[in-house]
LONU-180892 format. One record per atom (N, C-alpha, C): x, y negated, z negated. Coordinates in pm, whole numbers, plus 50000, padded with zeros to 5 digits. Layout:
N
XYZ
...
***
This chain:
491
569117385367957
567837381968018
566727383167915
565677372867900
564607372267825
563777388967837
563707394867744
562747406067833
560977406767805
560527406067924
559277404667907
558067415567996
556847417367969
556417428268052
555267418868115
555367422468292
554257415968340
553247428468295
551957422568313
550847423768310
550427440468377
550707436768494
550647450768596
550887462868532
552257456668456
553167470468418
552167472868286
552157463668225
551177465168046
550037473968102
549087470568188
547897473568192
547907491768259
549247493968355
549337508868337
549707513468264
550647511568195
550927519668030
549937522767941
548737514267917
547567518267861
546747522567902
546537524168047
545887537168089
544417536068043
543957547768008
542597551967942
542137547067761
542447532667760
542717524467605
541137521667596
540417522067631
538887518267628
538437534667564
538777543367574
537917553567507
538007556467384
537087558467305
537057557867151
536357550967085
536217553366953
535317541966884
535357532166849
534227522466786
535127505566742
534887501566853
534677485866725
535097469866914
535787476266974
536087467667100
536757470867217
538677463867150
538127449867060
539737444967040
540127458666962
539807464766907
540887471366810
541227488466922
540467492766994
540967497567051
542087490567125
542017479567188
542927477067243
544017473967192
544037469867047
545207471366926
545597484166898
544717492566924
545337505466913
546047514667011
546197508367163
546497514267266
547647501667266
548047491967219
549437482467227
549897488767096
549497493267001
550337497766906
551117511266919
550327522167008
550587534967030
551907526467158
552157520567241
552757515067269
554747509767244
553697503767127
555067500967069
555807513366956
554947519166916
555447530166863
556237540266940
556247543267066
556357555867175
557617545967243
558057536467170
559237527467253
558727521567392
557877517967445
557307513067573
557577501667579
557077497367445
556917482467417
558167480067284
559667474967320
560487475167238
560537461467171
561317462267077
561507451466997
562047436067054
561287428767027
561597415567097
561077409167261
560427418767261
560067425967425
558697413467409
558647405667535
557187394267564
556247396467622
554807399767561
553977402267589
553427390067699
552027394667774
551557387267881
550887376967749
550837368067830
549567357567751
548007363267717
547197360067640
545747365167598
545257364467714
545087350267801
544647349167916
544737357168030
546247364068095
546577370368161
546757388668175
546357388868016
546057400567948
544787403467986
543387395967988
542337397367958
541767393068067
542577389068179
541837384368294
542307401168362
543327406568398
543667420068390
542867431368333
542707431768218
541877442968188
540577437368193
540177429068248
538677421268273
537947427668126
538287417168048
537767418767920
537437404267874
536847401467789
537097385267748
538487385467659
538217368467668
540117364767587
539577366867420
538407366067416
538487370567246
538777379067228
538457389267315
539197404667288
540647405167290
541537396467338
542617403367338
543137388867217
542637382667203
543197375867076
542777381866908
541897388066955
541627396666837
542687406566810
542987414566946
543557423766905
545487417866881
545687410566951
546927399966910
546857397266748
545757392466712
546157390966596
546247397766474
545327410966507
545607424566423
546757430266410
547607427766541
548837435366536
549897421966498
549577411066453
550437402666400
549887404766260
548957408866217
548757410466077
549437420265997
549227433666086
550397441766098
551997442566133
552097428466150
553497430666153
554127435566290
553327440266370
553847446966473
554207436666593
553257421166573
553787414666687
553977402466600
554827393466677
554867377066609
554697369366726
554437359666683
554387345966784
554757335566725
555527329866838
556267315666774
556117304866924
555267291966868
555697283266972
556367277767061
556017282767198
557077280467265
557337292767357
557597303667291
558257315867340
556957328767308
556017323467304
554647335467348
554677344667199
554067357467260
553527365967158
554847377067196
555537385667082
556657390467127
556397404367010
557137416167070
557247426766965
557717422666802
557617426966737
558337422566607
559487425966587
561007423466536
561847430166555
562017438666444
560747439766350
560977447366243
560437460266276
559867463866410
559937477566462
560637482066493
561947474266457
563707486266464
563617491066598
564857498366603
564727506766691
564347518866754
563957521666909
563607530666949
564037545167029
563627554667018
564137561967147
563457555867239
564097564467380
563227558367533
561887562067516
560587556567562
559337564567551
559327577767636
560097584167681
560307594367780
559907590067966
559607580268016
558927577768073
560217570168173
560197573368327
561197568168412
561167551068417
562337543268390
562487532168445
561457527868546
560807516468543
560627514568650
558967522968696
558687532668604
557937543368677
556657535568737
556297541268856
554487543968893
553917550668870
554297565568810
553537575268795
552947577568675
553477568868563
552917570668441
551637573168436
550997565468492
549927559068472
548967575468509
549147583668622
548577589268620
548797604368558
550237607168467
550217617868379
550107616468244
549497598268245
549467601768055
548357607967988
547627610568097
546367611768076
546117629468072
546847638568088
547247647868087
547707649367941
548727639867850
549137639067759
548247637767639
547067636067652
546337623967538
544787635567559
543897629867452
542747640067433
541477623067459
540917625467640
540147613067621
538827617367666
537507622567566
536787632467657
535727626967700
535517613167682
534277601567744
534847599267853
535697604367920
536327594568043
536407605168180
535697603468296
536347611168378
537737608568437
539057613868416
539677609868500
539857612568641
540387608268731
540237611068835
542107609268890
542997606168801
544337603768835
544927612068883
544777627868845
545347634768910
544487646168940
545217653569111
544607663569128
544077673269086
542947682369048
542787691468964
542227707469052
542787719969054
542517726569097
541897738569053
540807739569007
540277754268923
540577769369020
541037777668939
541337789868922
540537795769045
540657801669174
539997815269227
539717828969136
538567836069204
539307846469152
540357855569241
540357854269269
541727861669379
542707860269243
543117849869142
544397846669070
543627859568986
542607859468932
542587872468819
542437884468863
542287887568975
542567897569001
543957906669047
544717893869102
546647895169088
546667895868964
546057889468827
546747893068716
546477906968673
544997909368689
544877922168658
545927936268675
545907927968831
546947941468911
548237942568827
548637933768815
550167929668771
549677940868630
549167933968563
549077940268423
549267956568418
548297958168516
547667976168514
548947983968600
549817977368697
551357985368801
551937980368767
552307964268728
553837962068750
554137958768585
553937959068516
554487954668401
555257960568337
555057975068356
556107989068291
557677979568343
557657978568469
558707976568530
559627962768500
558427951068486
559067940168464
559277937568312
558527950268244
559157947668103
560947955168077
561067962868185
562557967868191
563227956268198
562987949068312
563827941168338
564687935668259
565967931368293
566707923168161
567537914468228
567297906668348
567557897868388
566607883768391
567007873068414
566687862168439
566237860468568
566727863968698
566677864768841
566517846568882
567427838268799
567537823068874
566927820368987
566967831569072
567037825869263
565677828869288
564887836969148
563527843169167
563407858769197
562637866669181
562217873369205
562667880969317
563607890269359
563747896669474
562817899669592
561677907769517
560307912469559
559497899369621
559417885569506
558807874969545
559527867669674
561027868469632
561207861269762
561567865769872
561617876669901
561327889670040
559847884770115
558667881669981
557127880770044
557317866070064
557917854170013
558107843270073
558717842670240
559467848170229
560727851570357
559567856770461
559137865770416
557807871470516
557167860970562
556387853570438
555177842670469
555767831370562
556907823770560
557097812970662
557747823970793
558277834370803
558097844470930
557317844971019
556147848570907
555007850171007
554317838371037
554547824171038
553887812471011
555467803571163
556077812671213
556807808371344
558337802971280
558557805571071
559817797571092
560637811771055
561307818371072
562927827971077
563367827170929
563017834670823
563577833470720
564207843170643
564937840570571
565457850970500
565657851370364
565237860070287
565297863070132
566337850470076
567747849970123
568847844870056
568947829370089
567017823870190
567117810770208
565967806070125
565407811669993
564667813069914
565037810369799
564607799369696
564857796069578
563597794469522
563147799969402
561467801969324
561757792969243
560757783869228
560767773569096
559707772769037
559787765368926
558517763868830
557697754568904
556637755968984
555837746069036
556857737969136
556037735969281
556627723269369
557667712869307
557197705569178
557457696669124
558967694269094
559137711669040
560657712368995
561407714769125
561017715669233
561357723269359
562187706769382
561227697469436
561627683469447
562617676769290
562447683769203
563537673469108
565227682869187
565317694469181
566387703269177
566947692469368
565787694569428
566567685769572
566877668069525
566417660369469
566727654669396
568267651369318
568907660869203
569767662669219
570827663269263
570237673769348
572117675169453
571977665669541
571017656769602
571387649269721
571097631669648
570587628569531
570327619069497
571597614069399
572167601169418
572947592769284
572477575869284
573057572269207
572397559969151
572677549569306
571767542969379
571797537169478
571417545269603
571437557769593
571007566269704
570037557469830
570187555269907
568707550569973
568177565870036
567167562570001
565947571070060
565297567870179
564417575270259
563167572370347
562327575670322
561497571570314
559887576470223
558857573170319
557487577170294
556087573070382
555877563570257
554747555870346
554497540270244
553087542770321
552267545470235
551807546970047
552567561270046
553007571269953
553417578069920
552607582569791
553587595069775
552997602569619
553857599869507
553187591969395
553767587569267
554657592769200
554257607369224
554717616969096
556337617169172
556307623769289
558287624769335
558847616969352
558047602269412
558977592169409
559897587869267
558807592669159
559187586669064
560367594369032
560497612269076
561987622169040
562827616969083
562997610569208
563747602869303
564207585169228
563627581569113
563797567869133
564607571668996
564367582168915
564947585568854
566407589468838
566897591068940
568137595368981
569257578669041
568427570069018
568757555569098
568587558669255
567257560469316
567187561769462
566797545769497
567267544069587
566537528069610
566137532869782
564687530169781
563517533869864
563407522270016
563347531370131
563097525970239
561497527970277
560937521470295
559567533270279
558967524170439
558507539570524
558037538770661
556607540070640
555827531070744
554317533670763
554147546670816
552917548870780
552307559570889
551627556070995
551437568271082
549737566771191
549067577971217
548467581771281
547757593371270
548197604771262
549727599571336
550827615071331
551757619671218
551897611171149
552237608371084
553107600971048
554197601770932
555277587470930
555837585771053
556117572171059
555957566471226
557397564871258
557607577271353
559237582471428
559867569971465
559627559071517
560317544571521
560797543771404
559867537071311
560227533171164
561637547071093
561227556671106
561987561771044
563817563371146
563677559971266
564817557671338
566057550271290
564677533171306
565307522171290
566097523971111
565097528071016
565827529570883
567047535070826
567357551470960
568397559470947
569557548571034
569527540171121
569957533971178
570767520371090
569887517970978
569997501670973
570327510570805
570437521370753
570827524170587
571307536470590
571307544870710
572587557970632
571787563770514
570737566770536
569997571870432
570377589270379
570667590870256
571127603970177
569637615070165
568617614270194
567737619870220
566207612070306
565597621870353
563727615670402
562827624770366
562257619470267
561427626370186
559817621570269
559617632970309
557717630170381
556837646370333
555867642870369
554787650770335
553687662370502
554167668270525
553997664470639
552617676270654
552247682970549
551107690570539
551007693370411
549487685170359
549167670270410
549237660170357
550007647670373
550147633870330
549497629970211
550067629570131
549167624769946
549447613969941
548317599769966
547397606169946
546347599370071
546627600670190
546007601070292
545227609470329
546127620370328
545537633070369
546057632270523
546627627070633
547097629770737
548427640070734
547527649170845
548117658470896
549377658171015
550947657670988
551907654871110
551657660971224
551847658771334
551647665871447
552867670871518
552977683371563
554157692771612
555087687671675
554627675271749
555737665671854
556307659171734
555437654471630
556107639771540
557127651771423
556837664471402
557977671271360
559347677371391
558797681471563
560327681671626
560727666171634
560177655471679
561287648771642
562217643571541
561577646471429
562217643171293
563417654771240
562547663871303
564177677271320
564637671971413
564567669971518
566027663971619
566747653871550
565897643571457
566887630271435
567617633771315
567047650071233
568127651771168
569487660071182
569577669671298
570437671871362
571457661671410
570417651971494
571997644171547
572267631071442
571657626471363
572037617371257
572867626071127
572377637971133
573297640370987
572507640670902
571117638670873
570287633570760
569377642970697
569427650370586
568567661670532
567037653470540
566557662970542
564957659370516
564537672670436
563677668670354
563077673970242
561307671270249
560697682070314
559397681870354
558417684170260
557667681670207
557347688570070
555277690470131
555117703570127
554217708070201
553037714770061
553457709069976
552197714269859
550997705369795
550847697069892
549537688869905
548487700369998
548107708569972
547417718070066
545687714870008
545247725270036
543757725969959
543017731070057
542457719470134
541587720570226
542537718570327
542667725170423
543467730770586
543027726470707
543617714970795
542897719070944
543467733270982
542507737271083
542627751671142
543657751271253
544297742571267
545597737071388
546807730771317
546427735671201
548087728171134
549507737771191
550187726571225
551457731471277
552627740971170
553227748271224
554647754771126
555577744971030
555997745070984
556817735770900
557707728070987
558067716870950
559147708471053
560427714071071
560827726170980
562017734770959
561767742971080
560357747871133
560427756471256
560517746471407
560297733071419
560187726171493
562307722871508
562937721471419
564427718571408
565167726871492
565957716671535
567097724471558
568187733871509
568617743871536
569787750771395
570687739171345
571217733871330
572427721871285
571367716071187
569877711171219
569227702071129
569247704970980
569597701570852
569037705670732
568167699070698
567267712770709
565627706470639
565257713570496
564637711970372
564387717170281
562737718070284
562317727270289
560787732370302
560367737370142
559697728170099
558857729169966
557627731869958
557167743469917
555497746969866
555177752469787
553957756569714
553657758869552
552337771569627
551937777769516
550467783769517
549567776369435
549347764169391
548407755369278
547947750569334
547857745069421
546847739869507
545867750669575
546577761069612
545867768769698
545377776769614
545747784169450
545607796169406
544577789469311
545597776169172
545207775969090
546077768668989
545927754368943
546647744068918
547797753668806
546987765268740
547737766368612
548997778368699
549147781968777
549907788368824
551277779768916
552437776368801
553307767568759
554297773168857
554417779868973
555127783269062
555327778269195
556107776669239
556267773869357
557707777469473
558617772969552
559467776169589
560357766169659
561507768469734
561967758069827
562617770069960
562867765870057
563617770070159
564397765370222
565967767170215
566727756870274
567907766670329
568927758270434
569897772770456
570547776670385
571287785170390
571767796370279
572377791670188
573247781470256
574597772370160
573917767870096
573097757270106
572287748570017
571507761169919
570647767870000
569487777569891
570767778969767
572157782369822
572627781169679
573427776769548
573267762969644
573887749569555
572907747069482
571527746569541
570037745369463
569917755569320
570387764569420
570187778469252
570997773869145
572507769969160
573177763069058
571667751568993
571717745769015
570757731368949
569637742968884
568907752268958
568227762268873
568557766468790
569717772868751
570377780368645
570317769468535
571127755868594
570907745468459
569707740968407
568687737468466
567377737568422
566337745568382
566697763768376
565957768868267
566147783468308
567057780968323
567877799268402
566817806168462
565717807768493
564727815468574
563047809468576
562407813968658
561077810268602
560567821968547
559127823668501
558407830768470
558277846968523
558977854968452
559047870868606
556817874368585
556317872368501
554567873268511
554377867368631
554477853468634
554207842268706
554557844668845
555737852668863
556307854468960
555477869569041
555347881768928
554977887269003
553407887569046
552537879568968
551587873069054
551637870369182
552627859269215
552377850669322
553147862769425
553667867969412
553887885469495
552697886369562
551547894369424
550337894969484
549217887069568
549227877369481
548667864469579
549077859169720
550777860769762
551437858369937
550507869269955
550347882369958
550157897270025
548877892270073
547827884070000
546387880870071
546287863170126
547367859570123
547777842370126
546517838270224
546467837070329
545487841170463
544487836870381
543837847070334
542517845870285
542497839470140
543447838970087
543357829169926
543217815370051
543917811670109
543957797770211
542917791970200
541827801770336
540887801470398
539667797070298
539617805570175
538667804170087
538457790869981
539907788269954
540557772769884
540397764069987
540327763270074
539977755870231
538517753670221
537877765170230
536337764770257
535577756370131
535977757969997
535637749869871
535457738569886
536907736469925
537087719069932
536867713370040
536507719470120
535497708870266
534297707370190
533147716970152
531887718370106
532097707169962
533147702069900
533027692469805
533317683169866
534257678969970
534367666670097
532977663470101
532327673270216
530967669770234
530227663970162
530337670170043
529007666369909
529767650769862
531197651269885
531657636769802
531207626469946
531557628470032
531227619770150
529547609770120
528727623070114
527227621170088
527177613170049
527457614669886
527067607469769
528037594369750
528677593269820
529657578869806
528847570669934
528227576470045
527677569270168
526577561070112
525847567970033
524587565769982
524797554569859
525657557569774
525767547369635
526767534269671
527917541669744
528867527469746
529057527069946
527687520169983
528017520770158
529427513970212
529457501970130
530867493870191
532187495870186
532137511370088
533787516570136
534087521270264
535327522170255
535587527170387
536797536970384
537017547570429
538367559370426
537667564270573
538707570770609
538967583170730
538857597370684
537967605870712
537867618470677
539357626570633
540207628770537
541467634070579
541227646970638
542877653770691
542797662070777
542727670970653
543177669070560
543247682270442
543657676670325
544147686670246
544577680870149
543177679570002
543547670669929
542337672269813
541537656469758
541817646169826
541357632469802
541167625169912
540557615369887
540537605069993
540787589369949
541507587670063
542187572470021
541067562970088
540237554969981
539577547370038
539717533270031
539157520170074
539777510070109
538237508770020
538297493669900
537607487669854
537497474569975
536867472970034
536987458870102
536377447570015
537617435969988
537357423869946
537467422969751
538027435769767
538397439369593
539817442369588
540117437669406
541407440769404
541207454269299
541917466269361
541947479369302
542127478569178
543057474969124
543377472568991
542027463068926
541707454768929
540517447768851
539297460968848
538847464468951
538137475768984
538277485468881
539727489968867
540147504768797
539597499068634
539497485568598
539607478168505
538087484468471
537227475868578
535837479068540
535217496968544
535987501268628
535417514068597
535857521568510
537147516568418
537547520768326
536137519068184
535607509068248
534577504568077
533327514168104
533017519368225
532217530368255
532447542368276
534067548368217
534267559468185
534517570268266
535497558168394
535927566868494
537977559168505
538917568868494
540167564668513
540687568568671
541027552968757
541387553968869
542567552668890
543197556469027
544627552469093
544367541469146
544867529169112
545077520569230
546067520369304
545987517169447
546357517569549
548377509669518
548597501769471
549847498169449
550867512069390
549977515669333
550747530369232
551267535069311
550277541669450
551067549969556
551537541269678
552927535369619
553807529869696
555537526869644
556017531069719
557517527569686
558457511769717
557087508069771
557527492669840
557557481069784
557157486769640
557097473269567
556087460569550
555497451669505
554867441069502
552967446869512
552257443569546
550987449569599
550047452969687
550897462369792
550767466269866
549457476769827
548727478369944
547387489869937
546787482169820
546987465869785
545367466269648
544327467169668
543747465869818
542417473269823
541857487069803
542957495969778
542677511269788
542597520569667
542167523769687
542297539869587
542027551869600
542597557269508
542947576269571
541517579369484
540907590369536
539947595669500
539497611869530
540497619769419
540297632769448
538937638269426
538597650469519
536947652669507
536677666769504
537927675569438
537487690469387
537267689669269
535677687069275
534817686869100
533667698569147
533187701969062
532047710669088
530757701069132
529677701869148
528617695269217
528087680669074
527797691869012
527337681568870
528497669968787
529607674468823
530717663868775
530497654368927
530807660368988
530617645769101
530027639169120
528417644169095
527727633969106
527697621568950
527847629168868
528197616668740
529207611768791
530427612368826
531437605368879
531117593568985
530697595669088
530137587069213
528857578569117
528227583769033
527107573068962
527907563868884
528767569568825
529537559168697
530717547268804
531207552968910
531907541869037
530787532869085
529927538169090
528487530369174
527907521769025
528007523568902
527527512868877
528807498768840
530017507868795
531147502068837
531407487368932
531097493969033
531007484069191
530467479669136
529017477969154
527667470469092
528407456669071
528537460268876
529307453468828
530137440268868
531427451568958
532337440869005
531547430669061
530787437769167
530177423769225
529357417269200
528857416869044
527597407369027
528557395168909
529347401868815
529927394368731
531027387568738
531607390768828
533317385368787
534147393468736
535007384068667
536507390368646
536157393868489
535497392568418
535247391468276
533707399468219
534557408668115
533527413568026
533247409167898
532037402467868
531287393367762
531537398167621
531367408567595
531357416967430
532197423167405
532897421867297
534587427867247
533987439967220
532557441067181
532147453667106
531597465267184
531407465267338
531247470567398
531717483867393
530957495867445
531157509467379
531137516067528
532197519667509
532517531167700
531097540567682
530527536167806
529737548167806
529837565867859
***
C-alpha cells in the first residue's frame, strides 16, 4: 500500500509548531522535521499537498511551500511529478516514534514532552497541589520514615497500611471491601493499562462512551481493541446502546466513566449503574469503571457501580488521589475481586515490581482526611467553573456547553465551526486546544463542533486564556480559512 498521512493525522502530530521564533514557514519546517526525525514521519511516507496542508493549519500556501522546500533543500523531503511531496528515503531507518498506532491522544501529551512557554495549553488536565498534600508529607517525614526506611520489600499489591485505608474508604462509601481486593498503582493511568492487559488482545471488541477520554482509549487500542462506542444522556452511557452492543459483539470488556464522564462531565445515575451491574452478571461481561475524573463533586454522587452489582458481576473500580490531592501525586489504585485483584498484581510485578512506599505512605495520610481533601478540591473548582462560565458568557456568547455535574472541563459546542480549523487559529494566538474528534473512539469526525476546555487555572491565567479564545473566535469569523503572513509571530 502507498503510505501516506492525511492531513488530520499531520496536523496533530505537530501540535504546538507555531511557538518559537522566525517566519512562521520555518517553524513549520521545523516541527515536520522534528517529525521525521522522532520516526512519525518515515521514509517514503506522502505528505498532504501545500494546499491541504495550509488550508488545515489555516496558514497561507506560501507558508507551507516554503517550508516544503527547505526541507527538500535539506534533503529531508523530495518531490517527484506525479506522486506528491514524500519523506526522503535517505532518512534511513527508524525506531517507532514511541507513540500508539493509530493514536488520538498524542496530540494532547506531547505537549507535556516539549518546553512551549508562549502557549497556554489547555490539552490536558492540570491539578495544583493542596496543602493538605504538604502537610501528609510533612507527617510522613517527621513518623513514618524510620519505618519505611526498614522496609526491604517492594509490597507489588501496595502498601498493607495503604490498602487497609483504601478497603476502609469504598466501605464507608456503601461498597464491602477488603484489603486482598486492593491493588496500588502508579497513578489511575497504570491502573487502566494493567486491566488492559489481562482482558485486552489484538481484536478485543470493547464498549466505550462516545466522546470518550483519549488518553485510555488509546491503552486499549494499544493492545488491538477494536471499539464499540455508545452515546450518552444525562444518565449516562445509554443502557439500550450498551445492551444492544453486548448483544450484537460479545464484548471482552466496557470501559465507562461513571464519576465523572471526561470529558462531559456527566454524572451516572444509581438506576443507570445497577443496571450495568445486572447486565454484567447475567451477560458475563467485566466492566472496568474508571472513577478518577473527580475534582469538582455533585453532593449526590452515587457509590461506585461495584456497590450497585450483583455478587457474580465483575466490576473493576479505578481511582487516583491527583485529581483530588494533586496532579504530581502519581498514585492511584484498582478494586476488583480477589481472583482478579491477583491476576492484576502479576501484570504489577511485571511493570515495575511496586510503586513508590513515600508516595504510598502519603496517600495513607491523605484517605484518613479524604472527606475534607474532597470537599475542599470540590469547592476550588466550582469557584473557577463560576469565574470560567462568566468570562466565556461575556467574550464568546455563542458557545454553548451544559454546566457539568463535576469533574474539571467543559465540553463546549462551537456552533457553525469546525474545531480543528479553530484549534488552528487559536493556536496562532497562543492557546493549544482539544478538538472534539480527539475525544472519540468512533472514528471519522464526529463532535467537530466541540472542544474540551479544562478551567482549574488560577483567576489571572484564565482570564488571559478566555481573552486569547475570544480574540481567536473573532478571527475565525471575520477572515476565513487563511492566515496572510508566513512571518507572523505567536503572540
Amino acid at each position: 500500500m502507498d503510505p501516506s498521512r492525511t492531513v488530520a493525522s499531520l496536523v496533530d502530530h505537530l501540535g504546538a509548531w507555531t511557538d518559537g521564533d522566525g517566519p512562521l514557514y520555518r517553524r513549520l519546517a521545523a516541527g515536520l522535521r522534528g517529525l521525521v526525525g522522532q520516526g512519525t514521519l518515515t521514509a517514503g511516507e506522502r505528505l498532504p499537498s501545500e494546499r491541504a496542508l495550509a488550508t488545515a493549519l489555516r496558514v497561507s500556501r506560501t507558508t507551507v511551500v516554503a517550508a516544503y522546500d527547505a526541507l527538500r533543500s535539506d534533503g529531508v523531503l523530495d518531490s517527484r511529478r506525479g506522486s506528491g511531496t514524500r519523506v526522503s528515503a535517505s532518512v534511513g531507518p527508524v525506531r517507532s516514534d514511541g507513540w500508539v498506532p493509530g493514536s488520538h491522544a498524542n496530540p494532547m501529551y506531547q505537549n507535556l514532552l516539549r518546553d512551549t512557554p508562549k502557549v497556554i495549553s489547555v490539552a490536558c488536565l492540570r491539578t495544583p497541589a493542596l496543602e493538605a498534600v504538604a502537610e501528609a508529607v510533612r507527617d510522613v517525614v517527621d513518623h513514618d520514615l524510620p519505618a519505611l526506611m526498614a522496609d526491604d520489600t517492594y509490597h507489588p499489591r501496595g502498601l498493607p497500611v495503604l490498602r487497609e485505608a483504601v478497603a476502609d474508604h469504598y466501605t464507608g462509601r456503601g461498597l464491602p471491601t477488603t484489603p486482598d481486593q486492593i491493588v496500588v498503582t502508579t497513578g489511575a493511568h497504570q491502573a487502566v493499562v494493567l486491566v488492559s492487559q489481562l482482558y485486552l488482545r489484538e481484536g478485543s471488541p470493547v464498549v466505550t462512551e462516545d466522546p470518550g477520554f483519549a488518553g485510555c482509549l488509546d491503552l486499549m487500542r494499544d493492545r488491538g481493541a477494536r471499539f464499540h462506542p455508545v452515546s450518552l444522556d444525562g444518565q449516562g452511557i445509554d443502557a439500550n446502546g450498551v445492551r444492544r452492543a453486548v448483544a450484537e459483539h460479545a464484548p471482552h470488556l466496557i470501559y465507562t466513566m461513571p464519576s465523572y464522564h471526561n470529558p462531559t462531565g456527566v454524572l451516572m445515575s444509581a438506576a443507570r449503574r445497577r443496571e450495568l451491574g445486572e447486565l454484567s452478571a447475567r451477560c458475563g461481561v467485566p466492566i472496568l469503571e474508571d472513577n478518577a475524573y473527580t475534582g469538582m463533586r455533585a453532593p449526590d454522587e452515587p457509590p461506585p457501580i461495584a456497590a450497585h452489582a450483583p455478587r457474580e458481576a465483575e466490576v473493576i473500580t479505578v481511582d487516583s488521589l491527583s485529581k483530588v490531592g494533586w496532579a504530581g501525586i502519581r498514585l492511584g489504585w484498582l478494586r476488583a475481586p480477589t481472583e482478579i485483584a491477583m491476576r492484576l498484581s502479576r501484570r504489577k510485578v511485571l511493570a515495575d515490581l511496586g510503586s513508590p512506599l513515600l508516595d504510598q505512605a502519603v496517600a495513607v495520610r491523605l484517605l484518613r482526611g479524604y472527606d475534607a481533601l474532597a470537599a475542599r478540591r470540590s469547592e476550588q473548582l466550582t469557584e473557577a467553573l463560576d469565574r470560567a462560565e462568566r468570562l466565556l458568557r461575556a467574550s464568546v456568547p455563542s458557545w454553548e456547553w451544559e454546566r457539568p455535574a463535576g469533574g474539571g472541563a467543559l465540553w463546549i459546542r462551537l456552533p457553525g465551526a469546525d474545531a480543528r480549523e479553530f484549534a488552528q487559529v487559536a493556536l496562532s494566538h497562543g492557546v493549544e486546544i482539544m478538538a472534539g474528534p480527539v475525544m472519540t473512539s468512533s472514528g471519522g469526525e464526529r463532535f467537530a463542533e466541540y472542544i474540551r476546555l479544562p478551567f482549574a487555572y488560577d483567576e489571572e491565567t484564565l482570564e488571559e486564556l478566555v481573552r486569547r479564545l475570544s480574540r481567536a473566535w473573532r478571527e475565525l469569523d471575520r477572515h476565513g480559512p487563511v492566515v496572510a503572513d508566513p512571518a507572523r509571530v505567536v503572540v
